[in-house]
Each structure stands twice: as C-alpha cells, then as structure tokens.
TIRO-2110 file (N, C-alpha, C; in Angstrom, 1 decimal):
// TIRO-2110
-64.5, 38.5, 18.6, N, 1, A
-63.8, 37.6, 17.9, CA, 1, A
-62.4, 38.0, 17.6, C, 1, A
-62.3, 39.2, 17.5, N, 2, A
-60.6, 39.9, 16.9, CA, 2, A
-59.7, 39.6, 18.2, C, 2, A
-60.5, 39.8, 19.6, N, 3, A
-59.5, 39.2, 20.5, CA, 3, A
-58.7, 37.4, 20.7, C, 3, A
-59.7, 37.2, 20.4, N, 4, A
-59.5, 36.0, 20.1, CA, 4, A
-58.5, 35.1, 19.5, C, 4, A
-58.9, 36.0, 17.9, N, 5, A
-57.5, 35.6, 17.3, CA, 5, A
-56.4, 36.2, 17.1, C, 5, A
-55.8, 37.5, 18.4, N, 6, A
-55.5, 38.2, 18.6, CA, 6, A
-54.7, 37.6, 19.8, C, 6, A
-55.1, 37.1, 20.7, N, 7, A
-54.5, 36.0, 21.5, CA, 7, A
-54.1, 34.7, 21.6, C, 7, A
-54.8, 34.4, 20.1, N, 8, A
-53.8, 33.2, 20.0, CA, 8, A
-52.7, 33.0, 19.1, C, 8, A
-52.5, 34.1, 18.1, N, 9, A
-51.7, 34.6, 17.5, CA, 9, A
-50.7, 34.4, 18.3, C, 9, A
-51.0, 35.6, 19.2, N, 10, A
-49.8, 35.7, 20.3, CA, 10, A
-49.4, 34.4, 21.4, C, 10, A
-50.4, 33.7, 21.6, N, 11, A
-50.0, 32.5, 22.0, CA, 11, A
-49.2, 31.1, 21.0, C, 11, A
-49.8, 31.2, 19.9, N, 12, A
-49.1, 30.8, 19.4, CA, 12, A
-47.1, 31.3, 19.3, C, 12, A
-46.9, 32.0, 19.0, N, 13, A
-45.6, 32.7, 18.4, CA, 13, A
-45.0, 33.0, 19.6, C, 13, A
-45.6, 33.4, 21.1, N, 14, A
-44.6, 32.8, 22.5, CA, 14, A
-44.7, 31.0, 22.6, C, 14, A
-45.0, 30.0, 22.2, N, 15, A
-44.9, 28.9, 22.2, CA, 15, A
-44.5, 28.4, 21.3, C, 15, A
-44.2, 29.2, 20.3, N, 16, A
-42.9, 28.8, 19.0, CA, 16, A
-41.1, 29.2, 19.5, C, 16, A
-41.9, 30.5, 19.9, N, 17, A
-40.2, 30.9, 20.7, CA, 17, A
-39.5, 30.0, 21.7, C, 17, A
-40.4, 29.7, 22.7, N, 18, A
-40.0, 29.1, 23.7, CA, 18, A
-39.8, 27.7, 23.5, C, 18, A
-39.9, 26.9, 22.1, N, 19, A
-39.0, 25.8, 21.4, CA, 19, A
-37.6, 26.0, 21.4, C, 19, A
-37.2, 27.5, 20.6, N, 20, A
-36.1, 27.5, 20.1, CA, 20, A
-35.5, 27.8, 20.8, C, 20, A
-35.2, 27.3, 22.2, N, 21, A
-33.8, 27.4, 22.9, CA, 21, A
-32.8, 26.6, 22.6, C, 21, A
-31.5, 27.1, 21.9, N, 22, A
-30.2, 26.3, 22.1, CA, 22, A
-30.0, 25.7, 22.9, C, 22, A
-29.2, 24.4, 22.3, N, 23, A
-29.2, 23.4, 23.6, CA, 23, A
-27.2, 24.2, 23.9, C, 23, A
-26.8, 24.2, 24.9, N, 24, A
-25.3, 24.9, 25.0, CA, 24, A
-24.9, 23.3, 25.6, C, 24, A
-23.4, 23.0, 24.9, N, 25, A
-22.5, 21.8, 25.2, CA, 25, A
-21.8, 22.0, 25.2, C, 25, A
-21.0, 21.6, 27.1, N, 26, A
-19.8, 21.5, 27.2, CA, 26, A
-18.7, 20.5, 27.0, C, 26, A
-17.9, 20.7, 25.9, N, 27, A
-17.0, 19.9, 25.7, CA, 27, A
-15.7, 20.0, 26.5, C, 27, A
-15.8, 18.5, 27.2, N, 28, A
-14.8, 18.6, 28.5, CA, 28, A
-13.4, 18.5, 27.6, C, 28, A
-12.4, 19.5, 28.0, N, 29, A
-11.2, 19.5, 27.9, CA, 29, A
-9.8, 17.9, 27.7, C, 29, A
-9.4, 18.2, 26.5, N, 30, A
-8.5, 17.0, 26.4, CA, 30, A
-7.6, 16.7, 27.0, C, 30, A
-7.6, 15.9, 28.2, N, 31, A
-6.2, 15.4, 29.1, CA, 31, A
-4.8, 15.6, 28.3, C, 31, A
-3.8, 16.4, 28.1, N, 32, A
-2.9, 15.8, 27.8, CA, 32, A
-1.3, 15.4, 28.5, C, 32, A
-1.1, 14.6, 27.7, N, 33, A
0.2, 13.5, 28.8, CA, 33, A
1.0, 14.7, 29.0, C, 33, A
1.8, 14.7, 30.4, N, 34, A
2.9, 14.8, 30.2, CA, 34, A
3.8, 14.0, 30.7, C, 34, A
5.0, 13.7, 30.0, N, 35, A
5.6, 12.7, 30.5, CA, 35, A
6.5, 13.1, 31.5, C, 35, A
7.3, 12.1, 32.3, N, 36, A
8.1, 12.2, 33.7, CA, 36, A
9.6, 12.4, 33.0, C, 36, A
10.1, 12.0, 34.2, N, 37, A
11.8, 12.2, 33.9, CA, 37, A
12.0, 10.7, 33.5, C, 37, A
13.3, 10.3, 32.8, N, 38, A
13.9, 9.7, 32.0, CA, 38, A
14.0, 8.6, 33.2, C, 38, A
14.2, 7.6, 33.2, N, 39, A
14.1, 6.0, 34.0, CA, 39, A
15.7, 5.8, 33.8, C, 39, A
16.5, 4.9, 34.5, N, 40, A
17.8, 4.4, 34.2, CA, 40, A
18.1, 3.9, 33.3, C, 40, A
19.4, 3.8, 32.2, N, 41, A
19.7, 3.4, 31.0, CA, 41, A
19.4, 1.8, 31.6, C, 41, A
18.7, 1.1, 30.8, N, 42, A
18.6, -0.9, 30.6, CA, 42, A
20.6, -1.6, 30.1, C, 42, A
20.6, -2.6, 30.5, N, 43, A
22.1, -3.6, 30.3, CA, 43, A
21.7, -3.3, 28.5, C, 43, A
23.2, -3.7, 28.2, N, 44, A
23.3, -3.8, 26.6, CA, 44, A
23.0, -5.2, 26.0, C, 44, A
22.8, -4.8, 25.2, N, 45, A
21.6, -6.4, 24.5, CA, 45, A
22.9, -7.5, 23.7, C, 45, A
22.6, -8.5, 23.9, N, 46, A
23.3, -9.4, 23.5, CA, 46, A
23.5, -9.2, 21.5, C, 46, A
24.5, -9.9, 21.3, N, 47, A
25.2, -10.1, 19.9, CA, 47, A
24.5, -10.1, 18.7, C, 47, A
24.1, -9.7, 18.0, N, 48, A
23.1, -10.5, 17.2, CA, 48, A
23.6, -11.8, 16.2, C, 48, A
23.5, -12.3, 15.4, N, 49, A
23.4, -13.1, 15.1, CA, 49, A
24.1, -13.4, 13.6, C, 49, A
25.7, -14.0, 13.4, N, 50, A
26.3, -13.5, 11.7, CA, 50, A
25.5, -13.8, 10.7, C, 50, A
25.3, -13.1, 9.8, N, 51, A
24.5, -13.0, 8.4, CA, 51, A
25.5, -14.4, 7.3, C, 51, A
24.2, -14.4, 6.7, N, 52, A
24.8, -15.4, 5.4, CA, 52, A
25.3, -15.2, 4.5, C, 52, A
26.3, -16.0, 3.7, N, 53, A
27.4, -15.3, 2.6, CA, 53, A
26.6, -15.2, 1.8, C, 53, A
26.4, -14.3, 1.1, N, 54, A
26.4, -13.8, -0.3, CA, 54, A
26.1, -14.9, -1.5, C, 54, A
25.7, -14.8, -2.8, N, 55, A
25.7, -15.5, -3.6, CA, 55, A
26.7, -14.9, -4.3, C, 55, A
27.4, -15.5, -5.3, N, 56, A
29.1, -15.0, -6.5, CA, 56, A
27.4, -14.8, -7.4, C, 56, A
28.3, -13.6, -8.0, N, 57, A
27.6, -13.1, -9.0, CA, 57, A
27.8, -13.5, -10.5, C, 57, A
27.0, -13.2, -11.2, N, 58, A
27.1, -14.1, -12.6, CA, 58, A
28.3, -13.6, -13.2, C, 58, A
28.7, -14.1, -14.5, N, 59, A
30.1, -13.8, -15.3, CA, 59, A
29.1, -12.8, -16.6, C, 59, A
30.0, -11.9, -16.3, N, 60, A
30.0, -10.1, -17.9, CA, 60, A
29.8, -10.6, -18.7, C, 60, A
29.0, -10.1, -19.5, N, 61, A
29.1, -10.0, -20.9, CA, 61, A
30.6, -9.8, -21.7, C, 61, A
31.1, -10.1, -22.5, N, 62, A
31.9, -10.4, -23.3, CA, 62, A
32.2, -9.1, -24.2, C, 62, A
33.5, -8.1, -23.7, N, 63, A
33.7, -6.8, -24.4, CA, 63, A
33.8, -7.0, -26.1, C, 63, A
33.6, -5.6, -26.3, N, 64, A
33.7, -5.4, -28.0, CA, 64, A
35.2, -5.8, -27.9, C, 64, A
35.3, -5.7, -30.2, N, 65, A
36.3, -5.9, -30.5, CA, 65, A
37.2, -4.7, -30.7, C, 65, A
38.5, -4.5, -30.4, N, 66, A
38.5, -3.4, -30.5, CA, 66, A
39.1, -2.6, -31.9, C, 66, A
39.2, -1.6, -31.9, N, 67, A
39.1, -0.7, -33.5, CA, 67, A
40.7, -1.3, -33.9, C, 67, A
40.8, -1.2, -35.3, N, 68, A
42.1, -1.6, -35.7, CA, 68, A
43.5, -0.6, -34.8, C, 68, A
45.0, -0.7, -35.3, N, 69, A
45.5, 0.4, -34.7, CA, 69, A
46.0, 0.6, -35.9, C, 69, A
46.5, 2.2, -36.1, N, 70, A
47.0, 3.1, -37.2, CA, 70, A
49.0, 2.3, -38.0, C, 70, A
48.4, 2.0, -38.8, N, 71, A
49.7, 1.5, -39.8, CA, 71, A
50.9, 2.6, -39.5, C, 71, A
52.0, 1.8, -38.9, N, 72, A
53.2, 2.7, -38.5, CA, 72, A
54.0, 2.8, -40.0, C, 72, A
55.3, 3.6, -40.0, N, 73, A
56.0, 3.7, -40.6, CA, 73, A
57.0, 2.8, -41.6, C, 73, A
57.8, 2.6, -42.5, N, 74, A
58.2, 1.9, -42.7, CA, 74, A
59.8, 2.3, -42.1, C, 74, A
60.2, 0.8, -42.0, N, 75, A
61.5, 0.7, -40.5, CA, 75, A
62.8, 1.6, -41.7, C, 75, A
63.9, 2.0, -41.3, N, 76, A
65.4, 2.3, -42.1, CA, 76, A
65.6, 1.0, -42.8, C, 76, A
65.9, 1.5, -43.7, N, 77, A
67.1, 0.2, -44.1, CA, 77, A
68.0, 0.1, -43.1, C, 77, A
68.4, -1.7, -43.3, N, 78, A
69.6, -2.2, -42.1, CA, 78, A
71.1, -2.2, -42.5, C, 78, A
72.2, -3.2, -42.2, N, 79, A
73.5, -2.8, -42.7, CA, 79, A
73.5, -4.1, -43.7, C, 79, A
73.0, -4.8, -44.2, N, 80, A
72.8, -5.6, -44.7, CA, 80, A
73.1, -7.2, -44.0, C, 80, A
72.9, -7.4, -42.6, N, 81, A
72.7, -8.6, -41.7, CA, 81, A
71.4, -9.1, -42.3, C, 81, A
71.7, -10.8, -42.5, N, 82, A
70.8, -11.5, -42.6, CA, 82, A
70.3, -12.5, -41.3, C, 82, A
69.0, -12.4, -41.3, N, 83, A
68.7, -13.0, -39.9, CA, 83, A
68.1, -14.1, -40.3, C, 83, A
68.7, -15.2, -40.1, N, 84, A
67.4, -16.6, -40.2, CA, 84, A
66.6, -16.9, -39.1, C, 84, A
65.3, -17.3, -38.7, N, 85, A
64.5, -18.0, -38.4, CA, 85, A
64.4, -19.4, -38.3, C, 85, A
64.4, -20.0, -37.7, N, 86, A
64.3, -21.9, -37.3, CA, 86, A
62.8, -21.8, -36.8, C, 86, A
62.1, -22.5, -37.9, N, 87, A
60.6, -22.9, -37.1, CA, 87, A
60.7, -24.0, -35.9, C, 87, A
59.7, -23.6, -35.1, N, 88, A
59.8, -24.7, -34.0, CA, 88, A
59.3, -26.1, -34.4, C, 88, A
60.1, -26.9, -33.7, N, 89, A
59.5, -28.4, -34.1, CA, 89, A
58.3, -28.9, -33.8, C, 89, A
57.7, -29.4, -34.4, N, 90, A
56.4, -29.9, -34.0, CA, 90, A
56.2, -31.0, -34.3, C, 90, A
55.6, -32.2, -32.9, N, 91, A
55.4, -33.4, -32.7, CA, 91, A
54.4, -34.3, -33.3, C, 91, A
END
C-alpha cells in the first residue's frame, strides 16, 4: 500500500507541473510611418473675404473736478490810470 500512495503522490505532482507551462506571446512589432519626400508647392489661395466695421465705442465717464489752484500774489500798485469797463449789451 506505501507504493501506492507513493505513486500517486508522484503522479499527481508530475500532472500538476505539467499544467503550469507558460503560455509565451509574441507581440508583433509596431509599423512605423515613414514619410516620403516633400510633393510640389499647391497655386496660392484666393483673397479672403473683408471683415466688418467695428462698433464706436461707448462715451467716458465724466473726469473729476479738479483741486482749487494756490492764491497768487497781490499785483504792484499802478500809476494811477483809471480803466472803465462798458458792460455788453444785452437783447
């Protein structure tokens, strides 16, 4: 009886081995392009087509007021000329 299970042992465990063969895959190689020589320059393409005007842009905002300016001097006395003024007429 020891042969027995002494041979199937071993039969078993060569029939487990003999499962585990790797499968080996060959991955065929990627074509790649190469391209040719350059083809003759193509005619030049027609005009394109003039664009549309513009829209006018809106009107600014309305600047500050600006700071007072610094009080000048007081003028020389004159030779004593008096100057009159005539208001203008109004209709």
């Amino acid at each position: 009886m020891n042969h027995t299970l002494l041979i199937s042992a071993l039969l078993a465990t060569l029939s487990l081995a003999a499962c585990d063969n790797p499968t080996v895959v060959n991955v065929p190689a990627t074509p790649v392009a190469v391209p040719g020589p350059a083809g003759p320059q193509g005619e030049t393409g027609s005009q394109g087509a003039t664009g549309y005007q513009g829209e006018t842009g809106s009107q600014g905002a309305t600047g500050y007021q600006g700071n007072e300016g610094v009080q000048g001097e007081t003028g020389a006395t004159g030779d004593q000329t008096t100057v009159i003024v005539v208001p203008a007429e109004t209709n």
